[in-house]
C-alpha positions as CSV (number, residue, x, y, z in Angstrom):
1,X,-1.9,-19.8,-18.0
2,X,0.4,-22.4,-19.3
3,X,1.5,-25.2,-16.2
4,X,4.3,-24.5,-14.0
5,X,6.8,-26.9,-11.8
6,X,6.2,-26.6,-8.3
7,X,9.7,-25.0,-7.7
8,X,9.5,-22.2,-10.0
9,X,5.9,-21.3,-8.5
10,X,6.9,-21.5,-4.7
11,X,10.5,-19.1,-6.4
12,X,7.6,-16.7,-8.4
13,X,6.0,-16.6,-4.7
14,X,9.1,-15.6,-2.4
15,X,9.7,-18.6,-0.9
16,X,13.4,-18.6,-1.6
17,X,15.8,-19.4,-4.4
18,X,15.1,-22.2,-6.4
19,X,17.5,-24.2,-4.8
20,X,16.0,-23.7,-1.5
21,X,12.5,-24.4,-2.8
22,X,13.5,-27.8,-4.2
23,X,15.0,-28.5,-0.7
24,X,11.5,-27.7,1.0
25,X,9.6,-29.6,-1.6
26,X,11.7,-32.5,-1.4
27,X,11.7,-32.1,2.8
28,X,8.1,-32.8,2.4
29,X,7.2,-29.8,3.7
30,X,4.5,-29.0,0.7
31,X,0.9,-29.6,-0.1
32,X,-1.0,-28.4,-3.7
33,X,-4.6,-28.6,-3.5
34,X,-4.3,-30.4,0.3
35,X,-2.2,-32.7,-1.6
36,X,1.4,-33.5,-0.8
37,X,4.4,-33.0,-3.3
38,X,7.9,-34.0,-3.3
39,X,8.5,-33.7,-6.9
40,X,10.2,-30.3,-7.2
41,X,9.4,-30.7,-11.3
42,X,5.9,-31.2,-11.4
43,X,3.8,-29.5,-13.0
44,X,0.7,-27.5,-12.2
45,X,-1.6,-25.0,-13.4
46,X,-0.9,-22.1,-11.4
47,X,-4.0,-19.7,-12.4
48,X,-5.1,-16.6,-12.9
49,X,-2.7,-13.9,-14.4
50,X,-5.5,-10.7,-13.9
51,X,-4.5,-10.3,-10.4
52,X,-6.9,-12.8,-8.9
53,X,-5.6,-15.6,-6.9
54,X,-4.7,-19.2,-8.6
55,X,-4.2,-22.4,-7.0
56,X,-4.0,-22.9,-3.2
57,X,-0.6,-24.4,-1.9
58,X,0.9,-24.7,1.3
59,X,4.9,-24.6,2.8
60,X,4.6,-25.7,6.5
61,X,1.8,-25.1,8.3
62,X,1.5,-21.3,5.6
63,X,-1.6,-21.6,3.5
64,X,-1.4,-19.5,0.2
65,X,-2.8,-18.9,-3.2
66,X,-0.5,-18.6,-6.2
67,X,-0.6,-14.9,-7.0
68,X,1.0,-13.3,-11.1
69,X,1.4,-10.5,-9.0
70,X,0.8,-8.9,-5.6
71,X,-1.4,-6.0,-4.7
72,X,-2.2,-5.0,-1.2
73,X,-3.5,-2.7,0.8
74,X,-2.1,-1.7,4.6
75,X,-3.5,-0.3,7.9
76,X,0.1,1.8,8.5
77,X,0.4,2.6,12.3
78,X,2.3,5.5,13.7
79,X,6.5,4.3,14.3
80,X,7.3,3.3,11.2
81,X,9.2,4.0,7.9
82,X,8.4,3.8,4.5
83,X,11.9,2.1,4.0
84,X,13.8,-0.5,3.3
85,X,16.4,0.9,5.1
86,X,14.5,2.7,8.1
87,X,16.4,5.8,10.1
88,X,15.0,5.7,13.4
89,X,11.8,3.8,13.5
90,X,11.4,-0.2,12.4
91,X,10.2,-0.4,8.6
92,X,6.7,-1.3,7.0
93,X,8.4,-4.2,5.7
94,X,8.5,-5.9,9.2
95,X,4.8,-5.8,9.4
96,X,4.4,-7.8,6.1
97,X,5.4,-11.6,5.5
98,X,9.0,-12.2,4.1
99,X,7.8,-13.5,1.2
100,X,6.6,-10.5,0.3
101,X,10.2,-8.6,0.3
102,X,11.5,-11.6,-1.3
103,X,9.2,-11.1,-4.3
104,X,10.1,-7.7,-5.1
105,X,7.2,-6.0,-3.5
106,X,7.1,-2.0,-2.8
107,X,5.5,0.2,-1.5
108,X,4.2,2.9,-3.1
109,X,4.3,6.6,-2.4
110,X,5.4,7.0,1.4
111,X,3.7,8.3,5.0
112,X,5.7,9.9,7.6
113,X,6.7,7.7,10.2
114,X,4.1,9.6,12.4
115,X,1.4,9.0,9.8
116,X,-1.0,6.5,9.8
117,X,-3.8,4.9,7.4
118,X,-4.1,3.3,3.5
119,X,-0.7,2.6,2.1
120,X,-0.5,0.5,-1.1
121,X,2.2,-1.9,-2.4
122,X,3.2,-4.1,-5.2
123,X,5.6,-5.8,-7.2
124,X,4.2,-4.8,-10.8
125,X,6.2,-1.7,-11.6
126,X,3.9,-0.7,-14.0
127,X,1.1,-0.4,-11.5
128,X,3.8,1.2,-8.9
129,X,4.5,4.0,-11.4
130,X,1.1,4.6,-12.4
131,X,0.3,5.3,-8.2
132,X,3.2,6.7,-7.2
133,X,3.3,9.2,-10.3
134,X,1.9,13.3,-9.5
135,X,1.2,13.7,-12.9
136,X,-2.0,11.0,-12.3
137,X,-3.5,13.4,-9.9
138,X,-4.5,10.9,-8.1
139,X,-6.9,11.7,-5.5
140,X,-6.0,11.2,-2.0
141,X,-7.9,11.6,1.1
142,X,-6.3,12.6,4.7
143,X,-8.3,12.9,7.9
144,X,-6.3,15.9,9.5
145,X,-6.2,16.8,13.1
146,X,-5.5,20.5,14.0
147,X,-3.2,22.7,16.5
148,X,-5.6,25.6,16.2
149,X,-9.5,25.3,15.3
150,X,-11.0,25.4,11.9
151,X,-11.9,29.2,10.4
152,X,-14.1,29.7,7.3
153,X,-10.7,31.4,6.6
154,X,-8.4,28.7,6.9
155,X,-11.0,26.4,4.4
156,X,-10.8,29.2,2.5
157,X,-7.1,29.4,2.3
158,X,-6.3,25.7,1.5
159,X,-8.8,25.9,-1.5
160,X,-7.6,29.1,-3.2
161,X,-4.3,28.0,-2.9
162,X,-1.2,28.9,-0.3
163,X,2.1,29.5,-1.1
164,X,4.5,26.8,0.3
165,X,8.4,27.4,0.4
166,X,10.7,26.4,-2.7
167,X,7.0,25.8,-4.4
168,X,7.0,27.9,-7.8
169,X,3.1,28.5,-7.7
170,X,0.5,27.9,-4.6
171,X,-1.0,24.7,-3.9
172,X,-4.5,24.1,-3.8
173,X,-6.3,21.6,-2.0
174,X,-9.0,19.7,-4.3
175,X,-11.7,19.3,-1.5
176,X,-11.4,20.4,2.3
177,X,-14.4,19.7,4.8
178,X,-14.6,20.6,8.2
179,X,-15.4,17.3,10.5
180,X,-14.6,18.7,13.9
181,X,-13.7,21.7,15.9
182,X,-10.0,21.2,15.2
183,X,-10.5,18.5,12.2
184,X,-10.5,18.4,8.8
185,X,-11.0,16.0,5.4
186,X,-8.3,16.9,3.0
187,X,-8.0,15.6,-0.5
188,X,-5.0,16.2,-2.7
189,X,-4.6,15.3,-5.9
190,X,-0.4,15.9,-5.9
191,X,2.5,14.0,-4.6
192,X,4.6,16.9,-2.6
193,X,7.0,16.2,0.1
194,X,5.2,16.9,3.4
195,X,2.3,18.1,1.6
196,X,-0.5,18.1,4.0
197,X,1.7,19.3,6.9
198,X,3.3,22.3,4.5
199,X,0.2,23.6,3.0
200,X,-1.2,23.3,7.0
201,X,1.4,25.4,8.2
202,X,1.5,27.6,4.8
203,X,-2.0,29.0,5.9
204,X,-1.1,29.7,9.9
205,X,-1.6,26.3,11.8
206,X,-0.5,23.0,12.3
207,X,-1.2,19.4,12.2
208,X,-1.0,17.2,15.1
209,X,-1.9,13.9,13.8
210,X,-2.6,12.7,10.2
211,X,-4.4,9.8,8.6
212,X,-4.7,8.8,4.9
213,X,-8.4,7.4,5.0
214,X,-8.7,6.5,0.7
215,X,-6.2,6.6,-2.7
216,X,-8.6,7.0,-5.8
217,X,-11.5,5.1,-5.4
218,X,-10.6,2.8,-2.7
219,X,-11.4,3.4,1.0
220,X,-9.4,2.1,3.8
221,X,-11.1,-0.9,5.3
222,X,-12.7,-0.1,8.5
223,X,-12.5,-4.0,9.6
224,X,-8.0,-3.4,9.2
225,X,-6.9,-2.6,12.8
226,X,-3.0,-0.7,12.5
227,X,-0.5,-3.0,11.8
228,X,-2.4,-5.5,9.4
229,X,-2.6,-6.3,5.7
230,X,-4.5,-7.9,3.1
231,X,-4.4,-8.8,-0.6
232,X,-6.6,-6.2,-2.7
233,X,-9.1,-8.2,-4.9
234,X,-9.9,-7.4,-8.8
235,X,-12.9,-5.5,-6.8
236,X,-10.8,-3.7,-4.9
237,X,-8.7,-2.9,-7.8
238,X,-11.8,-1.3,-9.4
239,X,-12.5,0.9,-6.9
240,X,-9.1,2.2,-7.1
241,X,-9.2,3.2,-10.6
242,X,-12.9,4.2,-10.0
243,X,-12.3,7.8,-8.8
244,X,-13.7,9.9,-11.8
């Protein structure tokens, strides 16, 4: 990648406009490689442009790594919204560094407020469409928790297909295994509103809590307690895609 001034890389990183970046490079207040830098027009080699991480920087006391673009993965708790603009409940956003809004980033496909588990976001539209899009069939994994216990019957009906309202055709789940007396593992390889919690009431019970435990490949990190985030990795990335 060719080399970049120090401005337009903390700017490419959401640090603020370029004006304000200037102003917190000439303040003193950054380090490249450990190294301080005043000189908003230097140049460095930032890195990387296949999603892995570049050169290390720091704004304050914020250690970073110069990212092309962002992919990452959170732990979404119950209480909030996939919004910008939340309703009733605070947004995803809030649980993610401003830097990250400031740069663009999405998230991609939503959870109910009241569901919890993997949600992905970036700020390569490309990438968002391609996750986000029903016509992928993507494969995605929910760990369902029941009203009523699990019958042969209700198994049954989620893999033949049930009949949801304002659905042309019924919706079949891909794979559905029973993990408890009133718990199930559900994977879906659409996009509908609500879909989990239709197609659970479309075949004559109801879900009481829901958790999205993988998308494609990639499994939700058991060491992510709710509420926290990380960069996915070009490992990471090929698990995603890995879901043949």
């Amino acid at each position: 990648m060719p080399a970049m001034q120090i401005e337009r890389l903390l700017h490419s990183q959401g640090f603020g406009s370029r004006k304000e970046c200037r102003a917190l490079i000439r303040a003193g207040h950054v380090s490249v490689a450990g190294v301080p830098c005043e000189d908003p027009f230097a140049d460095f080699e930032a890195g990387s442009t296949d999603g892995a991480p570049g050169i290390e920087f720091s704004v304050g006391d914020q250690s970073w790594r110069y990212r092309a673009e962002a992919y990452l993965v959170l732990h979404k708790p119950a209480g909030y919204e996939c919004s910008l603009k939340p309703t009733f409940h605070p947004s995803v956003f809030k649980l993610l560094p401003p830097q990250m809004l400031l740069r663009g980033v999405q998230c991609i496909g939503r959870l109910d407020q009241d569901t919890t588990g993997l949600l992905l976001f970036s700020d390569n539209g490309q990438f968002i469409h391609h996750w986000s899009s029903g016509k992928k069939r993507t494969p995605k994994v929910y760990e369902v928790t029941l009203k009523h216990e699990v019958t042969t019957e209700l198994i049954a009906a989620l893999l033949a297909g049930v009949q949801m309202h304002d659905e042309p055709a019924p919706v079949a789940a891909t794979a559905c295994v029973q993990t408890g007396t009133h718990n199930l593992q559900l994977t879906l390889c659409e996009g509908k509103y609500h879909q989990v919690k239709r197609m659970i009431g479309a075949a004559s019970n109801r879900v009481e809590a829901l958790h999205r435990s993988r998308v494609g490949g990639l499994e939700l990190d058991p060491q992510l307690a709710p509420g926290q985030w990380r960069w996915l990795e070009k490992d990471d990335l090929d698990r995603l895609y890995d879901h043949a």
